[in-house]
FITORKOL-730353 format. One record per residue: residue number from 1; residue in three letters; x, y, z of N, C-alpha, C, O in turn. Coordinates in steps of 0.2 Angstrom, whole numbers, plus 5000, padded with zeros to 4 digits. Atoms other than C-alpha are relative to their C-alpha. Layout:
residues N
     i    aa    nc1    nc2    nc3   cac1   cac2   cac3    cc1    cc2    cc3    oc1    oc2    oc3
   NUM   Ala      X      Y      Z      X      Y      Z      X      Y      Z      X      Y      Z
...
end
This chain:
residues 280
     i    aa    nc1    nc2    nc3   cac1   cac2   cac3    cc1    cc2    cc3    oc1    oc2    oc3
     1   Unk   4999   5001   5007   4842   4951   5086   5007   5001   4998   5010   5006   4999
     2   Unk   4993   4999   5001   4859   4948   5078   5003   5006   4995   4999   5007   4990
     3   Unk   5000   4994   5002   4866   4963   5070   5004   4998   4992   5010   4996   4992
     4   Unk   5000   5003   5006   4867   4958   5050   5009   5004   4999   5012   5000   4995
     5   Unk   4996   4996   5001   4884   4970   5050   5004   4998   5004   5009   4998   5001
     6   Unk   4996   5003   4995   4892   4962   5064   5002   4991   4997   5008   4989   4996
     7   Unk   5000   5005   5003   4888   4945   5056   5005   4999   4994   5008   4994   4992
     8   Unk   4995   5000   5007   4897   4949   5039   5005   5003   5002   5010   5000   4999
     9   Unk   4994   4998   4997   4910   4957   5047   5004   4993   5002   5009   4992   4999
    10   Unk   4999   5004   4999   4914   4941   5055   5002   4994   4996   5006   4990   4997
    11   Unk   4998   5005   5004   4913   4931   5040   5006   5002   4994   5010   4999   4991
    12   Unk   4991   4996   5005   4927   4944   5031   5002   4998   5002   5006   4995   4999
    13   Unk   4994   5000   4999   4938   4942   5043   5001   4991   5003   5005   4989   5007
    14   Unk   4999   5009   4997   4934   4921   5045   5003   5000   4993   5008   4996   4992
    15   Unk   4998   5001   5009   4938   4922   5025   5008   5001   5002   5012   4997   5001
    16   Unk   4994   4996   5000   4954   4934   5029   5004   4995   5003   5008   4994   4999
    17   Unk   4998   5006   4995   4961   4920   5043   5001   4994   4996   5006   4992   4995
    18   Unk   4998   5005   5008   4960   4907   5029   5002   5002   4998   5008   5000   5000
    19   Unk   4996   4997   5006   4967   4916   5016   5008   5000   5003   5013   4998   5000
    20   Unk   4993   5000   4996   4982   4919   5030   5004   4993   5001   5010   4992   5000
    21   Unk   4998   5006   4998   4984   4901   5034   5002   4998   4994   5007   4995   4994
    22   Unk   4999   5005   5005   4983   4895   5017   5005   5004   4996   5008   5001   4991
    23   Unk   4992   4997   5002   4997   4908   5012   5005   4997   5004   5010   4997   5001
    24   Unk   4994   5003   4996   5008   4900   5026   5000   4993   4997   5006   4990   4998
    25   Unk   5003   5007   5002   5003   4883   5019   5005   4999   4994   5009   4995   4994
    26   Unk   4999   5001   5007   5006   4885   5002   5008   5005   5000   5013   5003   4996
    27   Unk   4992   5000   5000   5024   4895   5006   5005   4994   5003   5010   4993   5000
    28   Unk   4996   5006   4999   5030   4880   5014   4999   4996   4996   5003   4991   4999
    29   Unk   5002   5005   5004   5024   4869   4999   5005   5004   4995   5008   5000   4992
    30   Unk   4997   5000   5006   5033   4881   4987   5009   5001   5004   5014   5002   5000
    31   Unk   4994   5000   5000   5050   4882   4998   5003   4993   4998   5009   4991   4996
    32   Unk   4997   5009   4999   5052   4862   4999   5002   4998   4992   5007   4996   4990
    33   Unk   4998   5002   5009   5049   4862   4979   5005   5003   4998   5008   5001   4993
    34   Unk   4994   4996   5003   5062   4875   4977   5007   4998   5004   5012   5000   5002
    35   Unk   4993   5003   4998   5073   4868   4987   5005   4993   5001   5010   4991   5004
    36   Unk   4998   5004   5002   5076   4853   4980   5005   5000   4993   5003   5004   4988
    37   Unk   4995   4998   5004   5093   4851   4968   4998   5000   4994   5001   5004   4990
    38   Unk   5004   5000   5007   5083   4847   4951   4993   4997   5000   4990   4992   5001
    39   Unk   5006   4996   4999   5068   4857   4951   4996   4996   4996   5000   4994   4991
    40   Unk   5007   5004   5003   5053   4848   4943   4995   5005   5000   4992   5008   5004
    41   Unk   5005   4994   5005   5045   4859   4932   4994   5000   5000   4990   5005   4999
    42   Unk   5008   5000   5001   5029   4850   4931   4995   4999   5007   4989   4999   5008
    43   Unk   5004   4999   4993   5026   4850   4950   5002   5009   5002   4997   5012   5004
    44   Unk   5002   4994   5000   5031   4869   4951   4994   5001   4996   4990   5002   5000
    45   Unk   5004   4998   5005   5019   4873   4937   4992   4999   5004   4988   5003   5004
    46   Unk   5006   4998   4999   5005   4865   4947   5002   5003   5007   4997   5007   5008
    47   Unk   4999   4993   4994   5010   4875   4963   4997   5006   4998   4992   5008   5000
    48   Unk   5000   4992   5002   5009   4890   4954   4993   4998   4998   4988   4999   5002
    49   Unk   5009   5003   5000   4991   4884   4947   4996   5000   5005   4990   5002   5005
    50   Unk   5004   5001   4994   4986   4881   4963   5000   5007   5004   4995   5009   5006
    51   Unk   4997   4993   4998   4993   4897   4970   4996   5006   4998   4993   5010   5002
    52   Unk   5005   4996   5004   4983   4907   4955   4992   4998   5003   4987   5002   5003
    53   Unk   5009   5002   4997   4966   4898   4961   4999   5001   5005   4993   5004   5006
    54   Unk   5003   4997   4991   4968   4901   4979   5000   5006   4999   4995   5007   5004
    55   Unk   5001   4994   5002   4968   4919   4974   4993   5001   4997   4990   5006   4999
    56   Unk   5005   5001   5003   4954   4917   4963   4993   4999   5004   4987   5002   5004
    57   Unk   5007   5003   4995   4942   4909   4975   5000   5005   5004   4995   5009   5005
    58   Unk   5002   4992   4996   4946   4922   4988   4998   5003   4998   4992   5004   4999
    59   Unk   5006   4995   5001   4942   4936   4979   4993   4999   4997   4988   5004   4998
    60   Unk   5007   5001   4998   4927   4927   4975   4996   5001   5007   4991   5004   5006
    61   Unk   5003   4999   4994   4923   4927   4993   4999   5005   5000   4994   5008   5000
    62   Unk   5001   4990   4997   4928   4946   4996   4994   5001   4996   4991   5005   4999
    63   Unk   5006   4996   5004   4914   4949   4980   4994   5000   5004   4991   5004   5007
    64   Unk   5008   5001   4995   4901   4940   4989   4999   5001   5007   4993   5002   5009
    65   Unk   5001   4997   4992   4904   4945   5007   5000   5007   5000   4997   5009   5005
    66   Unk   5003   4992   5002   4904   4965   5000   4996   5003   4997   4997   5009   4996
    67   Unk   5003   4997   5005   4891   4967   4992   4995   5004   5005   4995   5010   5003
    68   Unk   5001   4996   4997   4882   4975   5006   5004   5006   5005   5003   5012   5005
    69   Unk   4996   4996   4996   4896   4981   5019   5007   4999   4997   5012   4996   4998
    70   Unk   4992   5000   5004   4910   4985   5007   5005   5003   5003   5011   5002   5002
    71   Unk   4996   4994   4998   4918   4998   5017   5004   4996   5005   5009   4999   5006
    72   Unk   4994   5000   4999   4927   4985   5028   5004   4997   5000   5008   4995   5004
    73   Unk   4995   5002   5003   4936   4979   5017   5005   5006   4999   5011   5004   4999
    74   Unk   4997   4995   5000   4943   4997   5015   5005   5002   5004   5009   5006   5003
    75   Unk   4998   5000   4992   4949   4997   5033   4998   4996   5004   4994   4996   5008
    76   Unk   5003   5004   4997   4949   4981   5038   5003   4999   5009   5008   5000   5010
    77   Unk   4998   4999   4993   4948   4980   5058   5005   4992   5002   5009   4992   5007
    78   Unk   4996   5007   4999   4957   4961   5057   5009   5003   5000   5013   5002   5004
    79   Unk   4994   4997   5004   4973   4971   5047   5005   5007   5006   5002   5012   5008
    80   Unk   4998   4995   4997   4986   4981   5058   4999   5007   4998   4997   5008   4992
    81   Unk   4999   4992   5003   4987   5001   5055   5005   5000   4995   5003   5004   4990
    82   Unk   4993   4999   5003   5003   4999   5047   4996   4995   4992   4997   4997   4986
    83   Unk   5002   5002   5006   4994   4986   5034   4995   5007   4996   4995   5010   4991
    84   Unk   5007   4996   5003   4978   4997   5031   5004   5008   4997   5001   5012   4993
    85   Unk   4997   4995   5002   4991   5012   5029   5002   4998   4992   5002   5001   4987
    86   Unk   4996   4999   5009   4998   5005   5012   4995   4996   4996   4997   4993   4991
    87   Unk   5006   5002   5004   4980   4998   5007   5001   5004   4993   5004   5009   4993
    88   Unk   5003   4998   5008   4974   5002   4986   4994   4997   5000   4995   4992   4997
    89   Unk   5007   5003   5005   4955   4996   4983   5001   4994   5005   5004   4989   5003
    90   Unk   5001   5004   4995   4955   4985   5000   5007   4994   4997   5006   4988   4997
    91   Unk   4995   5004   4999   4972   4976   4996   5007   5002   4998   5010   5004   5003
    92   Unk   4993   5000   5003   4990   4977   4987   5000   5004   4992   4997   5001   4988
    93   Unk   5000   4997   5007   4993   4988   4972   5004   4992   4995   5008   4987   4995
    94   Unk   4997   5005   5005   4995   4977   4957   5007   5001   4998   5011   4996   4998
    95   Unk   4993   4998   5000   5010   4986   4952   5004   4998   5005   5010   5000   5004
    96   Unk   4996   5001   4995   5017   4981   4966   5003   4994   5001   5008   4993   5005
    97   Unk   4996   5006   5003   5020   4963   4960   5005   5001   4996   5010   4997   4996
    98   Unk   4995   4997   5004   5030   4972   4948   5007   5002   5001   5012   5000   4998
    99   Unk   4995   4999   4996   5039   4979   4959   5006   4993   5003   5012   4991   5003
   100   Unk   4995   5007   4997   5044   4964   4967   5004   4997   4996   5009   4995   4998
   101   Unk   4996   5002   5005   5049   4957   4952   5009   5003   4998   5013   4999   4996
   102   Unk   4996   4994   5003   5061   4971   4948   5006   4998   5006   5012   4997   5004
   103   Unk   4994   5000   4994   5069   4969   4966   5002   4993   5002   5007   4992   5006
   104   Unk   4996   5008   4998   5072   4950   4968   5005   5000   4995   5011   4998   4996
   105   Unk   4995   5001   5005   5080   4952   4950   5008   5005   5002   5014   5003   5002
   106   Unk   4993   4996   4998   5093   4967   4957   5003   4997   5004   5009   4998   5004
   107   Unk   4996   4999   4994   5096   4959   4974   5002   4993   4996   5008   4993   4994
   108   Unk   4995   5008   5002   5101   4939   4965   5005   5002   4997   5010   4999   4997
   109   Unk   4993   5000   5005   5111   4949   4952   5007   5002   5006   5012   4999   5007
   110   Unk   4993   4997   4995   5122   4960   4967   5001   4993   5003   5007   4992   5003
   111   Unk   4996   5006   4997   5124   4941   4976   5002   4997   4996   5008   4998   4998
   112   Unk   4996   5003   5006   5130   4932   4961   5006   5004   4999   5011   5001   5000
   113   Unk   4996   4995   4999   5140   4947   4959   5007   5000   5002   5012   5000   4999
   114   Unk   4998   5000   4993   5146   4948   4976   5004   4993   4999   5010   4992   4999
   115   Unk   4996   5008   4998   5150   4929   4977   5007   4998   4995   5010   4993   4995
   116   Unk   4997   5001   5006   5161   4931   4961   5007   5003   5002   5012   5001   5001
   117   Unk   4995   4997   5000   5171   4945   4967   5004   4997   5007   5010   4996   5007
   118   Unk   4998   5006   4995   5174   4935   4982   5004   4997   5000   5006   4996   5006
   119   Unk   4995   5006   5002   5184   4923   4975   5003   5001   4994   5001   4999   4989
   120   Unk   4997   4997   5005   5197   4931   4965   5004   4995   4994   5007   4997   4989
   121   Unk   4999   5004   5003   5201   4915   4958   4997   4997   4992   4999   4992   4988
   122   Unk   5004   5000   5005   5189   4917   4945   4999   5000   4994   5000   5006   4993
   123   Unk   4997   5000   5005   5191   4914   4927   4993   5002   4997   4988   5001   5000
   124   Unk   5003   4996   5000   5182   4922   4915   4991   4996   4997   4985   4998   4997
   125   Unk   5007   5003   5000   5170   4907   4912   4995   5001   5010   4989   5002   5012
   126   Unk   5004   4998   4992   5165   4908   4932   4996   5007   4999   4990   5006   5000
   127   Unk   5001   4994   5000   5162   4926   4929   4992   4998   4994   4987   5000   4997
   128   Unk   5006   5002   5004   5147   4920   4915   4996   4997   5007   4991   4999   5009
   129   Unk   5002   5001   4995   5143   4910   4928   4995   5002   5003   4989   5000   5003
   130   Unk   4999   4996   4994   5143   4920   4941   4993   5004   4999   4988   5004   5003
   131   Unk   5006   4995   5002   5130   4933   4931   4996   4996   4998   4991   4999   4996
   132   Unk   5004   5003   5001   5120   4919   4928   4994   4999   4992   4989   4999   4990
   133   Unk   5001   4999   5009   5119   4916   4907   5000   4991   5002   5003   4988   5006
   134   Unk   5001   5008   5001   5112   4899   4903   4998   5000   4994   4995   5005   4991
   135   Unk   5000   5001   5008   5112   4890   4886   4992   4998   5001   4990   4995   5006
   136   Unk   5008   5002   5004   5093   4887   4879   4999   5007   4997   5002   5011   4994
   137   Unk   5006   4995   5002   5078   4898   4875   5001   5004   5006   5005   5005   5010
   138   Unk   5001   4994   4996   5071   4912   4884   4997   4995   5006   4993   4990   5005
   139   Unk   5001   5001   4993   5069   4908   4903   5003   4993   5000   4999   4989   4999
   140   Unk   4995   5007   5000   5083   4894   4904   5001   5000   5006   5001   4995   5010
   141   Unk   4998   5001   4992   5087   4901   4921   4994   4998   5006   4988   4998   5005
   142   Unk   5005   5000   4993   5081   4898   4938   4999   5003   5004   4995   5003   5008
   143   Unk   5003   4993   4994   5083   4914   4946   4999   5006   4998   5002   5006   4992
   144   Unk   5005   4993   5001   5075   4931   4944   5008   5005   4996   5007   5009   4991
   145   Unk   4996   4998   5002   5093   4936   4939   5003   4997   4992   5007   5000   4989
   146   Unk   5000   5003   5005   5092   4925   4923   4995   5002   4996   4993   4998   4992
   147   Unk   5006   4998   5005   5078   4936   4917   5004   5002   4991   5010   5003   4991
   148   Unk   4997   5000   5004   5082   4937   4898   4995   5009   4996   4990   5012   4998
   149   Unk   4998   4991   5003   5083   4956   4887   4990   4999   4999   4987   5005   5000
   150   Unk   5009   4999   5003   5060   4948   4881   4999   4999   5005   4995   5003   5007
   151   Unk   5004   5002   4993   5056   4942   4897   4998   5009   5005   4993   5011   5008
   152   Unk   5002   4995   4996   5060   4960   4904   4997   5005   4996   4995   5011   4998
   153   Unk   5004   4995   5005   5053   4969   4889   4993   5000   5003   4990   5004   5006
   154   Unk   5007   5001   4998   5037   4961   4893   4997   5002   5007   4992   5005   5007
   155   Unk   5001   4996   4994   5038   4965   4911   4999   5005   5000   4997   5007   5006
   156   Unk   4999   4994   5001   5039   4982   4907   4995   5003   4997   4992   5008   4999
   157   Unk   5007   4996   5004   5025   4985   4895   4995   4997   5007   4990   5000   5007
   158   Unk   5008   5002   4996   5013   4976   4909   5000   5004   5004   4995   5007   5005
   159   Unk   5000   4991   4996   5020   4989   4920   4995   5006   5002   4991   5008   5006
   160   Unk   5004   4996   5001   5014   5000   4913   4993   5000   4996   4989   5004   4994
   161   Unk   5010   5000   5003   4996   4995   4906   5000   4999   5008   4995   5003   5009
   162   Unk   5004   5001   4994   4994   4990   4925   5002   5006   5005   4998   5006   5010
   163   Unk   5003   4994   5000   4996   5007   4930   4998   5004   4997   4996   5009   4999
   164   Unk   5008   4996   5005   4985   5014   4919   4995   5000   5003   4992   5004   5004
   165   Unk   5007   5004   5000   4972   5003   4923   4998   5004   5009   4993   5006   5011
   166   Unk   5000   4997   4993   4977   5008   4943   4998   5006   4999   4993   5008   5002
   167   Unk   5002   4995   5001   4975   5024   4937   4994   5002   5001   4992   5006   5005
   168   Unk   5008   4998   5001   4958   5023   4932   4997   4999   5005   4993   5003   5007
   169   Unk   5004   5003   4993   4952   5012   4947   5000   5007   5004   4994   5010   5005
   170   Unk   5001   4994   4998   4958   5028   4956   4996   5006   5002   4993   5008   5006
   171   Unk   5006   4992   5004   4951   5043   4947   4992   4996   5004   4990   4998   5009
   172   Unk   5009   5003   5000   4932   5031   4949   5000   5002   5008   4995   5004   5010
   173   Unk   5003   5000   4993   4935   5031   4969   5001   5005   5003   4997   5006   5007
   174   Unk   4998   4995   5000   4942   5047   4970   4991   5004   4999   4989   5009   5002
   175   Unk   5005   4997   5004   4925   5052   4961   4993   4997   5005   4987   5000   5005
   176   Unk   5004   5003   4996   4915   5042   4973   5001   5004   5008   4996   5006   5011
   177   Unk   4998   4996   4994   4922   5049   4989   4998   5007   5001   4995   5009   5006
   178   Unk   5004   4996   5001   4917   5066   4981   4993   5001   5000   4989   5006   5001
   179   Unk   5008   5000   5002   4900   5062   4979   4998   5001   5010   4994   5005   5011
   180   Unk   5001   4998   4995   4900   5063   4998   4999   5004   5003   4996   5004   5008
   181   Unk   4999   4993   4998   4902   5081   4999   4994   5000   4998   4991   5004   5001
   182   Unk   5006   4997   5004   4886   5082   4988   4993   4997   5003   4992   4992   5007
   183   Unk   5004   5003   4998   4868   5080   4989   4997   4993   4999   4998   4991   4994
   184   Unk   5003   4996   4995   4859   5071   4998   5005   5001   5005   5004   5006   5009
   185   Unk   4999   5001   4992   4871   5067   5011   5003   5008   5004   5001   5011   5009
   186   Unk   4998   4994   5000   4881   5084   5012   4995   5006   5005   4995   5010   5010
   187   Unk   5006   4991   4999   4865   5095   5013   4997   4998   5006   4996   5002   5010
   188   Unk   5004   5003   4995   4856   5082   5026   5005   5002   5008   5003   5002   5014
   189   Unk   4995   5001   4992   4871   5083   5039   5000   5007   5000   5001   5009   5006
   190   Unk   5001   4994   4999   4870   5101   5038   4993   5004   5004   4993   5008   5008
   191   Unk   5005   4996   4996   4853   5105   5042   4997   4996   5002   4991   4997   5004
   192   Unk   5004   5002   4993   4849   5092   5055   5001   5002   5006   5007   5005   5007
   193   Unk   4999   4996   4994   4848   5098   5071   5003   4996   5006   5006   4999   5011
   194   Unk   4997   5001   4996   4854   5084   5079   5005   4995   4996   5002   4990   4993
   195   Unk   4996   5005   5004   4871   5075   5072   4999   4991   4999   4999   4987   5004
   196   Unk   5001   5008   5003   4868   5058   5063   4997   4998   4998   4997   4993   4995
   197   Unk   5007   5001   4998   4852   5059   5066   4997   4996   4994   5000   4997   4989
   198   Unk   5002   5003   5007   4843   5046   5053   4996   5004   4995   4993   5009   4996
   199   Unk   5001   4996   5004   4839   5051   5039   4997   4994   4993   5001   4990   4993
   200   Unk   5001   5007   5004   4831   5037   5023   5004   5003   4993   5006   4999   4989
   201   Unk   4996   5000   5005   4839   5047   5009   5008   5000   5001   5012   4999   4997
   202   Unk   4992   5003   4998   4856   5046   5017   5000   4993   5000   5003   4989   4995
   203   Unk   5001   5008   5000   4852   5029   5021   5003   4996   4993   5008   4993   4993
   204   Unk   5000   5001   5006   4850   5026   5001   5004   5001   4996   5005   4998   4991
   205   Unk   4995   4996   5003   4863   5037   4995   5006   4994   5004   5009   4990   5000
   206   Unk   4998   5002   4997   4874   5028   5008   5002   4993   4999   5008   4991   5000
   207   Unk   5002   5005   5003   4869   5010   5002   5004   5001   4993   5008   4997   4991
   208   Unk   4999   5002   5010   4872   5014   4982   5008   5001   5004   5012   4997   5001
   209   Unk   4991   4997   5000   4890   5022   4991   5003   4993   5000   5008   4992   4996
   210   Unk   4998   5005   5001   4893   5005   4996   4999   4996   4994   5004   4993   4991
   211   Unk   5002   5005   5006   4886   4995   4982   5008   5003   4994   5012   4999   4993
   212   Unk   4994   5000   5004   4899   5005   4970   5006   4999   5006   5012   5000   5003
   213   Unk   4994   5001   4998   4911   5002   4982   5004   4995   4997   5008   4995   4992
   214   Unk   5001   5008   5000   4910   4983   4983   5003   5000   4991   5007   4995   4989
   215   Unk   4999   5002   5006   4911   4985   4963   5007   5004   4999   5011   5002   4994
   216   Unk   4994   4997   5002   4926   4995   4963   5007   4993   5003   5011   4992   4999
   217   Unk   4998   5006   4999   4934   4979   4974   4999   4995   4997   5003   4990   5000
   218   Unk   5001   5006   5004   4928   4967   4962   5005   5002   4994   5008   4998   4990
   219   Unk   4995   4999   5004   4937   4977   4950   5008   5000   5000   5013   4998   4997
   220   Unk   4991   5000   4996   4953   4979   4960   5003   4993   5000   5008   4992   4997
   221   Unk   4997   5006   5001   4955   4961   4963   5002   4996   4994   5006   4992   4994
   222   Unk   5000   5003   5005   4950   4957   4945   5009   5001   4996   5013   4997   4994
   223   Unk   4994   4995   5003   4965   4969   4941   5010   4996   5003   5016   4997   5001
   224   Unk   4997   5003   4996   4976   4960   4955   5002   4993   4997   5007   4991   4998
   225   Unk   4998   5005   5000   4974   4943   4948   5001   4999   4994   5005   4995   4993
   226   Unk   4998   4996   5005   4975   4948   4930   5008   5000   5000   5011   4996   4996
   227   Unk   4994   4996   5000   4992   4957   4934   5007   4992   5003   5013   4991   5000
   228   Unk   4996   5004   4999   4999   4942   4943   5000   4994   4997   5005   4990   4998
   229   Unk   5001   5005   5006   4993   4928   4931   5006   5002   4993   5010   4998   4991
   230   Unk   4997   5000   5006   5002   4936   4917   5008   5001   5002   5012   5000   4997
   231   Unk   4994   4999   4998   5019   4940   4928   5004   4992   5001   5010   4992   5002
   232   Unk   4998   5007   4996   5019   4920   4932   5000   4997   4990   5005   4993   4989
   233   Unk   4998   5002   5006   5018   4917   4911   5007   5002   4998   5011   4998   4995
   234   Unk   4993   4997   5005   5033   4927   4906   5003   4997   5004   5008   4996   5001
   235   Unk   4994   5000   4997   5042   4920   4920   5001   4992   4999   4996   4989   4997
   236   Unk   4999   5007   5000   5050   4903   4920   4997   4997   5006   4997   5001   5011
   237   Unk   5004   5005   4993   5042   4888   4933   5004   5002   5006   5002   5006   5010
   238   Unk   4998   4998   4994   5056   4891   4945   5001   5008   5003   5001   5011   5008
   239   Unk   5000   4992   4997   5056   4910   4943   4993   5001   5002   4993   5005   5007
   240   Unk   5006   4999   4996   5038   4910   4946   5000   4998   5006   4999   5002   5010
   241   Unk   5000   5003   4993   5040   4900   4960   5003   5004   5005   5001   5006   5010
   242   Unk   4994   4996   4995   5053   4909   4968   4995   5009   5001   4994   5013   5006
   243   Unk   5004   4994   4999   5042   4925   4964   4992   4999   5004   4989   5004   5006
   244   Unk   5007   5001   4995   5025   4917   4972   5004   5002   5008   5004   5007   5012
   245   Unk   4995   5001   4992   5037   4912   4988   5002   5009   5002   5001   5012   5008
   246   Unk   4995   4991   4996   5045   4932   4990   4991   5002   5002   4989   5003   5008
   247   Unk   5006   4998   4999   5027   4937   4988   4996   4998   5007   4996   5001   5012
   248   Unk   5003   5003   4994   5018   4927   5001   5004   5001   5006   5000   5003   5011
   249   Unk   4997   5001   4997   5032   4928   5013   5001   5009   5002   5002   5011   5008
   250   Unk   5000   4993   5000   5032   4948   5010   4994   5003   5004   4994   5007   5009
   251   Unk   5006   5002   4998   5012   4945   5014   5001   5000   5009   5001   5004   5014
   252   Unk   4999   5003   4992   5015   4937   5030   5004   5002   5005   5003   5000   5010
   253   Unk   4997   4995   4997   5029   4948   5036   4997   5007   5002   4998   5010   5007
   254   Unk   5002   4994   4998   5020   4963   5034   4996   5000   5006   4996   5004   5011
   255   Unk   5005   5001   4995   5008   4958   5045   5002   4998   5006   5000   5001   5011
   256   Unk   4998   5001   4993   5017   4950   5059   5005   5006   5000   5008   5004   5006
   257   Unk   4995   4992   5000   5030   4969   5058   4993   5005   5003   4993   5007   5009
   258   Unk   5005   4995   4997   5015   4979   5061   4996   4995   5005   4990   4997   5006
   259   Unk   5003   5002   4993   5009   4968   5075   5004   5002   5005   5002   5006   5010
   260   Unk   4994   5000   4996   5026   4968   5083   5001   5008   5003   5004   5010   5008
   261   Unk   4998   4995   4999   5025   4987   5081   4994   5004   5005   4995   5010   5008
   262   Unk   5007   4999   4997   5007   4988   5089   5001   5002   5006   5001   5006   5010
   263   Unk   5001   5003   4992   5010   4978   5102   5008   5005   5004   5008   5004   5010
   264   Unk   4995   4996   4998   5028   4990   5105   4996   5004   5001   4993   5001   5005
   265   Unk   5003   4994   4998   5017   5005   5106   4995   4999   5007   4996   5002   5012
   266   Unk   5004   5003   4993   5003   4995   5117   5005   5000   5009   5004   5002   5014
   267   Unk   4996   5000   4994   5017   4991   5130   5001   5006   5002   4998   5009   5007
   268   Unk   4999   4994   4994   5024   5007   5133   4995   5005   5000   4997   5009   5004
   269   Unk   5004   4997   4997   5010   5015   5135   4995   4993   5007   4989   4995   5008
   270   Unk   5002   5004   4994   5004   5001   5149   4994   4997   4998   4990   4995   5002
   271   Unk   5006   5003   5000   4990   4993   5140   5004   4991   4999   5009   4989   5001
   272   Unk   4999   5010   5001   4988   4971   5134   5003   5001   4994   5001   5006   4990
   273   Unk   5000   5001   5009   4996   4968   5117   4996   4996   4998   4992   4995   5002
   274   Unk   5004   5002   5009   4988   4960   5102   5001   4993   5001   5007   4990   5001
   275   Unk   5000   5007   4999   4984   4941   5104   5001   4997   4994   4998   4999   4989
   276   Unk   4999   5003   5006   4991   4929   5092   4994   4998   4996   4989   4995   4998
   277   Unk   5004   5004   5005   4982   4926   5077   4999   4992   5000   5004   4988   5001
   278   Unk   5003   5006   5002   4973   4910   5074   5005   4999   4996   5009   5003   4994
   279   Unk   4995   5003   5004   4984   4899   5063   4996   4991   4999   4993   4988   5003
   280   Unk   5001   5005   5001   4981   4882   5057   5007   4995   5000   5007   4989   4998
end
């Protein structure tokens, strides 16, 4: 008989293999549109639409694939050491879009900069230029360095409501994890005589443990795509785009980094490395 834990394990990480491909997919869909010399606003916009739903839909799947074996998503066995080390609620800290924001804006402004100081030939219109001031409204630019004084107010306050919220998630899992030490399961692993031994109030206890898990991940994702919905508002078509692109490609590196670094440990100790991932 096929083992129902084995089975859904399988369909997580057939889920998680899509979601990979269709981030290599959709980065190659949003470099071509950005690298075109006049950018078309109303085909970035549906990239990014598209971008937002493929997200959407997945964590759809994760809700429905965890509602029994939540936990692993928690440590998923697909995901290198190096990914699962910098897990939040089975994924990526929302703030952590944040962040990227923060750091595409610092490194465009030091290259604009840089390319200015360069060329000492520079007058003081180049230098406007250079820092990237464009005439209109708010988000006239196209890149992360053309954030204007409300665009970064805005990012700022979401900042911090979306650590808050991280916060709470937190504390809730935090508070679930303790429950472990407690009755039944605490008091049953104590006075069996033989380790692991079955037990149906652990079984039960173990179950709900899951069950809130699963709901703490539905909360995480809600939080996650929430967080990057409203980061893709403030920003203009091309900054968005250019911030989906950093993200995905951050995605898709981290992953092949900690394989590379697997598969360096695996060698020198004389084992097989780590077989390519599936790809579309």
């Amino acid at each position: 008989m096929e083992n129902p834990s084995s089975n859904t394990e399988k369909l997580q990480q057939d889920c998680y293999n899509e979601w990979m491909s269709l981030q290599a997919k959709r980065m190659t869909e949003l470099k071509e549109a950005l690298s075109t010399g006049e950018k078309d606003d109303d085909k970035l916009r549906d990239l990014i639409r598209t971008a937002i739903r493929d997200f959407e839909d997945y964590a759809g799947k994760r809700s429905e694939h965890s509602c029994r074996f939540s936990s692993n998503y928690f440590a998923p066995t697909w995901n290198t050491c190096l990914e699962n080390a910098l897990l939040w609620m089975g994924g990526c800290r929302p703030s952590s879009f944040i962040r990227l924001v923060y750091a595409m804006c610092g490194s465009q402004t030091e290259h604009r900069l840089a390319n200015f100081f360069n060329n000492t030939n520079q007058d003081i219109h180049g230098l406007s230029m250079a820092l990237g001031e464009t005439r209109g409204g708010i988000g006239a630019g196209d890149s992360m360095s053309d954030l204007t004084a409300e665009q970064i107010i805005k990012i700022n306050e979401l900042h911090l409501k979306t650590i808050e919220a991280e916060n709470k998630l937190t504390k809730l899992s935090a508070s679930l994890q303790e429950d472990t030490a407690d009755t039944p399961i605490a008091v049953a692993a104590f006075y069996k005589e033989v380790i692991g031994q079955a037990d149906m109030a652990v079984e039960r206890a173990l179950d709900k443990h899951e069950e809130d898990m699963a709901g703490l991940l539905v909360q995480a994702d809600k939080l996650r795509l929430t967080t990057l919905t409203k980061i893709v508002d403030i920003l203009t078509a091309a900054q968005a785009a250019d911030f989906l692109l950093a993200g995905k490609k951050l995605h898709l590196a981290m992953h092949e980094w900690g394989r590379s670094r697997e598969n360096r440990r695996i060698e020198a100790s004389g084992g097989d490395t780590i077989g390519e991932v599936a790809r579309e």
